[in-house]
Structures are given as structure tokens and as C-alpha cells.
C-alpha positions in Angstrom: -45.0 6.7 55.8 -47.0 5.6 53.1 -46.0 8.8 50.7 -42.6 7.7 51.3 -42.8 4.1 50.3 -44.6 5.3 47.4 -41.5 7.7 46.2 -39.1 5.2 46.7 -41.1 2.6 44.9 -41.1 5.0 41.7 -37.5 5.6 41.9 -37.1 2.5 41.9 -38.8 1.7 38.8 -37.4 4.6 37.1 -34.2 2.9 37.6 -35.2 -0.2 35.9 -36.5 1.5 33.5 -33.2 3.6 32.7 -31.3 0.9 33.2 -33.8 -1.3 29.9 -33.6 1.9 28.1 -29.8 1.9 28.3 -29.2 -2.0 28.3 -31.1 -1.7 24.7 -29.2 1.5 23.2 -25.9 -0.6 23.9 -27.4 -3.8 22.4 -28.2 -1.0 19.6 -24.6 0.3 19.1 -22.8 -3.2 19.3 -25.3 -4.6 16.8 -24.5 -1.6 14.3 -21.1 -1.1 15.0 -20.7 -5.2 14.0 -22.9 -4.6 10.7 -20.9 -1.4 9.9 -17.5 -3.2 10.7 -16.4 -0.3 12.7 -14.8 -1.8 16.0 -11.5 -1.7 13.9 -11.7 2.0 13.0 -12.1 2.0 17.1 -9.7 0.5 17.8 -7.3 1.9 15.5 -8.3 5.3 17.0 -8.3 4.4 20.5 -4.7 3.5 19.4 -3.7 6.5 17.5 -5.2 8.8 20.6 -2.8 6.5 23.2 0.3 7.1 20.7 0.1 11.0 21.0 -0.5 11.0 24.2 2.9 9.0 24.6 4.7 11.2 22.4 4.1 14.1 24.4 6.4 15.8 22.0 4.2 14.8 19.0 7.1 14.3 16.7 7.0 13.5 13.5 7.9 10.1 12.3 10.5 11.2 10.1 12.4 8.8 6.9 16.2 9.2 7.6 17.5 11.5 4.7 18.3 9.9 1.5 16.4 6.9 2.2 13.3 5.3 0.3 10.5 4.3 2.3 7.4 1.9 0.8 4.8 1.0 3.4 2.0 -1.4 2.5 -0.5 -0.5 5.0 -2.5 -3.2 6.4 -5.9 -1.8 5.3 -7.9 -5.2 5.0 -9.1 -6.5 1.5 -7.5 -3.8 -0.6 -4.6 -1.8 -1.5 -2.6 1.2 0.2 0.5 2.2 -0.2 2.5 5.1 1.3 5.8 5.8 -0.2 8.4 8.1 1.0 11.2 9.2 -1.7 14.5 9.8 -0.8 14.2 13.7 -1.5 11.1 13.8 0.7 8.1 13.9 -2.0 5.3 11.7 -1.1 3.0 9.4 -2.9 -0.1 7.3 -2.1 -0.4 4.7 -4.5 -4.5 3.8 -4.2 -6.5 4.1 -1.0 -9.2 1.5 -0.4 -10.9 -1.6 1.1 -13.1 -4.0 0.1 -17.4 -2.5 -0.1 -18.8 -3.7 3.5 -15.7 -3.4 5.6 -14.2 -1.3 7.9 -12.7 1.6 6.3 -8.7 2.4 5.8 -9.3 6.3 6.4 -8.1 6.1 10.4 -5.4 3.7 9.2 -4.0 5.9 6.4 -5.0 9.3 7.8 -2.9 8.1 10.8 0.3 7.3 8.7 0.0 10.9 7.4 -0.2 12.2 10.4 2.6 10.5 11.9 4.9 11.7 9.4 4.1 15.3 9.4 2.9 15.0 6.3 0.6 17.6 5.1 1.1 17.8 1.2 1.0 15.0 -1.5 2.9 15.5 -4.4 2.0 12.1 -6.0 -1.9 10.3 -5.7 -1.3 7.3 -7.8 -4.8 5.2 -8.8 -3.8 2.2 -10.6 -7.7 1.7 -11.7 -11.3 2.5 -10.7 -12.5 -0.4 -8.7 -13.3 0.2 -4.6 -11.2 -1.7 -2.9 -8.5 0.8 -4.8 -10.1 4.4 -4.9 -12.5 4.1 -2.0 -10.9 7.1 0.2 -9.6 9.3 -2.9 -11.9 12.0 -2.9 -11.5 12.2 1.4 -7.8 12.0 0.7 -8.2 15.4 -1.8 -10.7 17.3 1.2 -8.3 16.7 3.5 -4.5 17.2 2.3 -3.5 19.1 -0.5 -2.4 17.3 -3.7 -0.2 18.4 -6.3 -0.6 16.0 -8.9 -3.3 13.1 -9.9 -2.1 9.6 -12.0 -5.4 8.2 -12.9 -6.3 5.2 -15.4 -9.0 6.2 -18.5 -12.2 5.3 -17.4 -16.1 6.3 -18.3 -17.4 8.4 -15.0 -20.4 5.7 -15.2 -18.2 3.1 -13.9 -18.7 4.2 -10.4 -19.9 7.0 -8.0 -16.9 6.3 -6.1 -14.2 6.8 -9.6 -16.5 9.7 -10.5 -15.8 11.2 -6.7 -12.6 10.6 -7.5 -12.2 12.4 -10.6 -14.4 15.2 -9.7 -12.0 15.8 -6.8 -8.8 15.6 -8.9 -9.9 18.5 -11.1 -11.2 20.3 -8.9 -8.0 19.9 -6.5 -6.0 23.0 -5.7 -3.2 24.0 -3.5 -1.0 26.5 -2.1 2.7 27.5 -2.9 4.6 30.0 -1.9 1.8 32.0 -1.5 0.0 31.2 -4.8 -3.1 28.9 -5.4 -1.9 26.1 -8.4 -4.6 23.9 -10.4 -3.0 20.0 -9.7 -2.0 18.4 -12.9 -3.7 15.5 -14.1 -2.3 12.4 -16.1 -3.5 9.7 -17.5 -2.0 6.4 -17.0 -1.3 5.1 -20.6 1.6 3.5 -22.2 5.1 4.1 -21.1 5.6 7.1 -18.4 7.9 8.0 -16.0 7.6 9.8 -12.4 11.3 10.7 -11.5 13.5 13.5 -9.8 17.7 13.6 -10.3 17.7 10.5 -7.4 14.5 8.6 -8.2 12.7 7.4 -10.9 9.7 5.5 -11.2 8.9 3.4 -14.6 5.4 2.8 -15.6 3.7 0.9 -18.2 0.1 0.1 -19.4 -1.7 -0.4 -22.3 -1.0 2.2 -25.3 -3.6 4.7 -26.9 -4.3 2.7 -29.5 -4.5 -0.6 -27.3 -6.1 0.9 -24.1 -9.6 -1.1 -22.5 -12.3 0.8 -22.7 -13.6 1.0 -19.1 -17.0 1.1 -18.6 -19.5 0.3 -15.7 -20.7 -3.2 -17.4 -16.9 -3.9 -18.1 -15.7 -7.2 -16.7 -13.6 -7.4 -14.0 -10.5 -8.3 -15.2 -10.9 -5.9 -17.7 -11.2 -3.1 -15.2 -8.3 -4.5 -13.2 -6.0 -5.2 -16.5 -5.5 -1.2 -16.8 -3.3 -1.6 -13.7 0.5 -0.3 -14.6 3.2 -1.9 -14.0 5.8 0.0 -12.0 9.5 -0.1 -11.4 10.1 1.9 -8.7 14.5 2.4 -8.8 16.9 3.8 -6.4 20.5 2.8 -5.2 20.5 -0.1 -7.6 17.1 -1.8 -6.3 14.4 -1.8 -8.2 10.6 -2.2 -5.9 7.6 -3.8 -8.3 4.5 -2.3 -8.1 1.5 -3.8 -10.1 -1.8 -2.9 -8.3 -4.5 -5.7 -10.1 -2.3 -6.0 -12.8 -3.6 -9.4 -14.1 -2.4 -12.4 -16.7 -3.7 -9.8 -19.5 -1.7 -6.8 -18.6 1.6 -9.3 -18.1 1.3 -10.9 -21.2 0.9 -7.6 -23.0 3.7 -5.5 -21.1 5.9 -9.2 -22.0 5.2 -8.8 -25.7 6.2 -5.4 -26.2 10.0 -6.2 -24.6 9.1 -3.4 -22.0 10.0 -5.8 -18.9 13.0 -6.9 -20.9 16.3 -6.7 -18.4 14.7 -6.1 -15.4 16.4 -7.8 -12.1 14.1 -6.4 -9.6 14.5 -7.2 -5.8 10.4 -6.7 -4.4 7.6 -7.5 -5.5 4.1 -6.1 -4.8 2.2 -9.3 -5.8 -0.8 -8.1 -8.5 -4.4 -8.4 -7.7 -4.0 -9.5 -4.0 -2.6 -12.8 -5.0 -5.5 -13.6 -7.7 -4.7 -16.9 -9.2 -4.8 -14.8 -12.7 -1.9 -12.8 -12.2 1.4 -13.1 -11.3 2.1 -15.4 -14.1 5.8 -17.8 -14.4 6.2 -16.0 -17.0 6.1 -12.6 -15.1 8.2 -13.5 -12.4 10.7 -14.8 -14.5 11.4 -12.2 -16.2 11.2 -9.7 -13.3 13.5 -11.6 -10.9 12.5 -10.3 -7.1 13.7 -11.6 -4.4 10.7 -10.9 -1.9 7.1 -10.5 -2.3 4.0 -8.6 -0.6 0.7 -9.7 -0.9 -2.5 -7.6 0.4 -4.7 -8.8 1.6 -7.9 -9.2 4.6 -7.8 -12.6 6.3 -10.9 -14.6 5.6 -12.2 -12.5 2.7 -14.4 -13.9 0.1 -12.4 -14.0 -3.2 -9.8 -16.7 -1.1 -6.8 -14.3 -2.0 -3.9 -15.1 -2.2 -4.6 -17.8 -3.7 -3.5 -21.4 -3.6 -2.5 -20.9 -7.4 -0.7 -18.0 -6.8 1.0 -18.8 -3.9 1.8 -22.2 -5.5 3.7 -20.1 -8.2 5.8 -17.6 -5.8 7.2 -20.9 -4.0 7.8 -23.0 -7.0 10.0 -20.0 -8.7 13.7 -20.5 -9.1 15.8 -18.0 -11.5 16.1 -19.1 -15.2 19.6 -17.4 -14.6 20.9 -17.6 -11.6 23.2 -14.4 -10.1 24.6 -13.2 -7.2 21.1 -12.9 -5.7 18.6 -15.3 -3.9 17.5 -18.1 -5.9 13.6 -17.8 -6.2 11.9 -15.9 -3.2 13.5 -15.6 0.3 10.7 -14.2 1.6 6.0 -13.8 1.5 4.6 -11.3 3.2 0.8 -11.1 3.5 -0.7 -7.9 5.2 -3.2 -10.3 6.5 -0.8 -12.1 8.6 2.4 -9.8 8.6 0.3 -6.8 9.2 1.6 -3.7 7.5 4.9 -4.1 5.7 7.7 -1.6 5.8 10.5 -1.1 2.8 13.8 0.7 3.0 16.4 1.0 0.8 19.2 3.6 1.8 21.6 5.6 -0.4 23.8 2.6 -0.2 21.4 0.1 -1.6 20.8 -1.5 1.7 17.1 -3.0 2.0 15.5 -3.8 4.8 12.0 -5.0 4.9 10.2 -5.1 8.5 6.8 -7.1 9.2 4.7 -5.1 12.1 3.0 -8.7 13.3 6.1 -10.9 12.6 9.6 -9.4 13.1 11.0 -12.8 13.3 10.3 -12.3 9.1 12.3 -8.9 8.9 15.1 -9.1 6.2 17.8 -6.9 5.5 19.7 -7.1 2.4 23.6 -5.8 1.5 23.8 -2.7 -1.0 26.1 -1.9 -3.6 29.4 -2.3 -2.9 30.7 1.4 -2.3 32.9 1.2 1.0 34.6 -0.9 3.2 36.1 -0.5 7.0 39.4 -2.4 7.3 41.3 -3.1 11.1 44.1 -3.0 12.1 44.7 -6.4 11.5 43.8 -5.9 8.0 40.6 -7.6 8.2 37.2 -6.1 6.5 34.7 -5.6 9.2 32.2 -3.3 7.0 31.3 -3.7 3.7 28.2 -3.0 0.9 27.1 -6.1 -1.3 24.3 -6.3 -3.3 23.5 -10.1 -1.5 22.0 -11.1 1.4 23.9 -10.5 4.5 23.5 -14.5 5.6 25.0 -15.5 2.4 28.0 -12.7 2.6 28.2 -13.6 6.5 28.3 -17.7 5.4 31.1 -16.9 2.7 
């Protein structure tokens, strides 16, 4: 009796002793998955994993045909866009999040996936800093891209621009059964990435006017190389600035390239830094709606009171057919990840993830019209807002 009280007396401390051992490696894990800030990469996997199970078909998320698609991707304290041209190219327009947080990878790798999408014709980087290039060179090991748009920049700036670059030249892919080197460009002066349906206007700094970007650069030197783009189709025009800044503006404003724009979105520069996105910008520019991204609580307080002070206080110089000032803010950080379509029509809709209640959708081009039998128009394509053509 005694050898048995003996045994269960050690099985019972091996129990307790298990059960400290494994109390401590899960105090362990929780304590470095907080410092890492991984629970949202969990999560956002835990979600992807339950959203192919679901779609037991695993079809691809496909853009209707002949429709533009520009997703800002809720990625934290950074920028990510995805955009889906009309013909079916694809571009990423900078993948990164702020140093210390979680990282976007799961978020944009996911998108990707969803889509089908296993080549990139287009990796855009509108300039070298983190929160911009962070997952570049994982983007190039995992998907094949055809072509780079990089700004000019020493490789001493960062080890995450010189990943970058290293991975842009070295980039390959496959075509019809032949390997291709991917072009490179460089994103200086006035440029232009466009197909017969599609084009996409850029501007930046010319040769003789371009930063030099170093590591001991300033900041708002390093985000001032950020181009300006006018991204046009079916008569809307989609503003994309990356950390454009009140230097950039006022240089793009003096050389007339802005002149006669009458844009309809606007992808607010530098997260909604109070040095950018200046009156004088969004006058000239003319959008309608605006998308700011953004992490909630981060530590630079974007947007900005400033900023935001100047998107609601904007009314046109000239007032047109269109809204008068902005209709609409998005913030990733509240909104979540915001969705653009504009259709071969011109019809733009712009969906929140977090907020639908925010989701606007936008009249195209007048092209067509359905008439009754009473004679009465029931369908028709404006470029105005449906409330206002619905009021009238």
C-alpha cells in the first residue's frame, strides 16, 4: 500500500509540474506575441483559413470585366494599395506598415490570393521609407513581377530600400515559356503607365530638380519624392499621392502640370500629415472624396487636425455639376479597407468594409438611357451624384 501512495503522489506532482511548465510557456507566447504585435496577423489568418474553408469551391474574387478596381487595404500605419485595371493588369502601389507593428504581409498576401492573382505587372514604390517598402522584396520571392517603378535613392538609406532594389533587379519571370529580366524605371518627372483603356499620369521632381535621397536625408525630404498620380478611366480620374507633402505640391503647382484637372478621389498624401494636402492642392485638383490611411492611435496623430481641418473647410473655386467640396472621408483606421469602382460607364462606387452606411455610388457619363412606355426615363448615366440626379 505504501508503494502505491508513493506512485500516485509523484504523478501527482508531475502534474503540477507540467501544468507550471505549460502555464509559463503560454505566459511566454502571449507576452511575445503582444511585443511582436502579431495577434492581428492571427487573426487575419485564422480568418483567411475560415474563408476557404467556406468557399469550398476556392474561387477567385474576380473584378467584373471592364471595370477598375482601387482597394486601400487597411494595413495599419502605412500604405497599400491594390489596383485592378480594367483589362486585368495588376498593380501594388507600396506595401508597408509602420517599424514595430504588425505586419501587412497576411493582409496583402490574402487580397492576392483572393483574386487569383499570381503575376504583377506593375510594383509601384512611391519612396524608400518603411511604412511604404516594408514587404517589397517578400512581394518579389513570392509572385512574379514584370515591371518595377522605383523613386532615386542612395542604397544607404535603408536595408529595407536596398532589399527592395536588390530584389527588383534581380526579379525574373516566366512567359510563354521564356524567362524575361523585369524592367526597371525610375520615378522622375513626367511619365505615364497606360494601355488603349487606361492611363495613369505621374509626376515628380525632374532630373535636374530631383532630392538627393540619402540615409541622413530629412524626412520630408525622403517623403517629397512621392509622385503624384492621376489614375483615368471612363471620365474619372482617382489621385494617388503616396507622402507627397507641401514641397512636392508646390513644385508639381508651379510647373502647370496639375493645370485642368477635375478629379473625383483623392488618396489624401502622407496619411493626412498636416504638411500636405495643401488649399492650394485641393483646389486645383477638385475631388469629390478622399481616403486617408491610416492605424488608429499611432504616434505621428495622423490625420491630422490640420489636415482634416482643410478637407472639410474645401468648397470649389468653380463650382460644376459635381459635389461642392468633399461628400465624403474615409480613414482605413475607422472605415477599414476602402474599395473603388468605376465601370466602363463612369459609374463610381466606393464601399467602406467597417462602415457601409458610408458607401457612395456616383452616376457616370451620360451614354444611355431606358425610356417606358409612358415615355418616362427610368435609367440613365450622369456624371453627379445619384441623390442629387434622384432630388432633381
Amino acid at each position: 500500500m505504501a508503494k502505491k501512495k508513493t506512485s500516485s503522489k509523484s504523478k501527482k506532482t508531475f502534474i503540477a509540474i507540467l501544468t507550471i511548465v505549460l502555464v509559463i510557456v503560454l505566459i511566454t507566447a502571449i507576452i511575445y506575441i503582444s511585443v511582436k504585435g502579431m495577434w492581428k496577423d492571427m487573426f487575419d489568418y485564422i480568418r483567411l483559413m475560415i474563408n476557404r474553408e467556406n468557399n469550398t469551391e476556392n474561387e477567385p474574387e474576380l473584378v467584373p470585366d471592364g471595370t477598375l478596381e482601387v482597394k486601400v487595404l487597411d494595413i495599419g500605419q502605412g500604405d497599400c494599395i491594390l489596383i485592378t485595371f480594367p483589362d486585368n493588369k495588376i498593380m501594388v502601389m507600396d506595401a508597408g506598415s509602420e517599424f514595430g507593428t504588425t505586419s501587412p504581409w497576411n493582409t496583402l498576401d490574402g487580397e492576392l490570393k483572393a483574386k487569383g492573382i499570381t503575376t504583377i505587372d506593375y510594383m509601384f514604390l512611391t519612396h524608400t521609407d518603411y511604412d511604404h517598402s516594408r514587404e517589397v522584396a517578400k512581394l518579389a520571392e513570392n509572385y512574379d513581377i514584370k515591371s518595377f517603378y522605383f523613386p532615386k535613392a542612395d542604397l544607404d538609406t535603408s536595408n529595407t530600400w536596398k532589399n527592395a532594389y536588390n530584389a527588383a533587379k534581380e526579379e525574373t519571370y516566366v512567359e510563354s515559356g521564356e524567362t524575361k529580366q523585369a524592367e526597371y524605371h525610375e520615378n522622375i518627372g513626367q511619365f505615364r503607365i497606360e494601355t488603349t483603356s487606361w492611363r495613369m499620369k505621374c509626376y515628380s521632381f525632374d532630373e535636374e530638380d530631383y532630392p538627393s535621397i540619402k540615409n541622413s536625408s530629412s524626412a520630408e525630404k525622403k517623403n517629397s519624392v512621392s509622385p503624384v498620380c492621376l489614375l483615368e478611366y471612363a471620365d474619372r480620374t482617382i489621385v494617388l499621392t503616396g507622402d507627397a507633402n507641401f514641397d512636392t505640391e508646390e513644385y508639381l503647382l508651379a510647373k502647370g502640370y496639375l493645370d485642368g484637372v477635375d478629379a473625383d478621389v483623392l488618396k489624401v498624401g502622407h496619411h493626412g500629415s498636416k504638411s500636405s494636402t495643401s488649399d492650394e492642392f485641393l483646389d486645383v485638383i477638385d475631388c469629390e472624396y478622399a481616403i486617408i490611411s491610416a492605424s488608429d492611435d499611432n504616434d505621428y496623430g495622423h490625420p491630422t487636425p490640420e489636415a482634416l481641418q482643410r478637407l472639410e473647410d474645401y468648397t470649389d473655386i468653380k463650382p460644376d455639376d459635381d459635389f461642392n467640396g468633399f461628400a465624403e472621408v474615409y480613414r482605413t483606421d475607422q472605415d477599414g479597407t476602402i474599395t473603388v469602382r468605376v465601370d466602363e460607364k463612369g459609374v463610381l462606387q466606393i464601399n467602406s468594409e467597417k462602415t457601409p452606411d458610408k458607401n457612395a455610388t456616383v452616376g457616370g457619363v451620360f451614354q444611355e438611357q431606358e425610356i417606358n412606355q409612358s415615355g418616362e426615363v427610368v435609367m440613365a448615366y450622369f456624371k453627379q451624384d445619384y441623390f442629387e440626379y434622384m432630388a432633381a
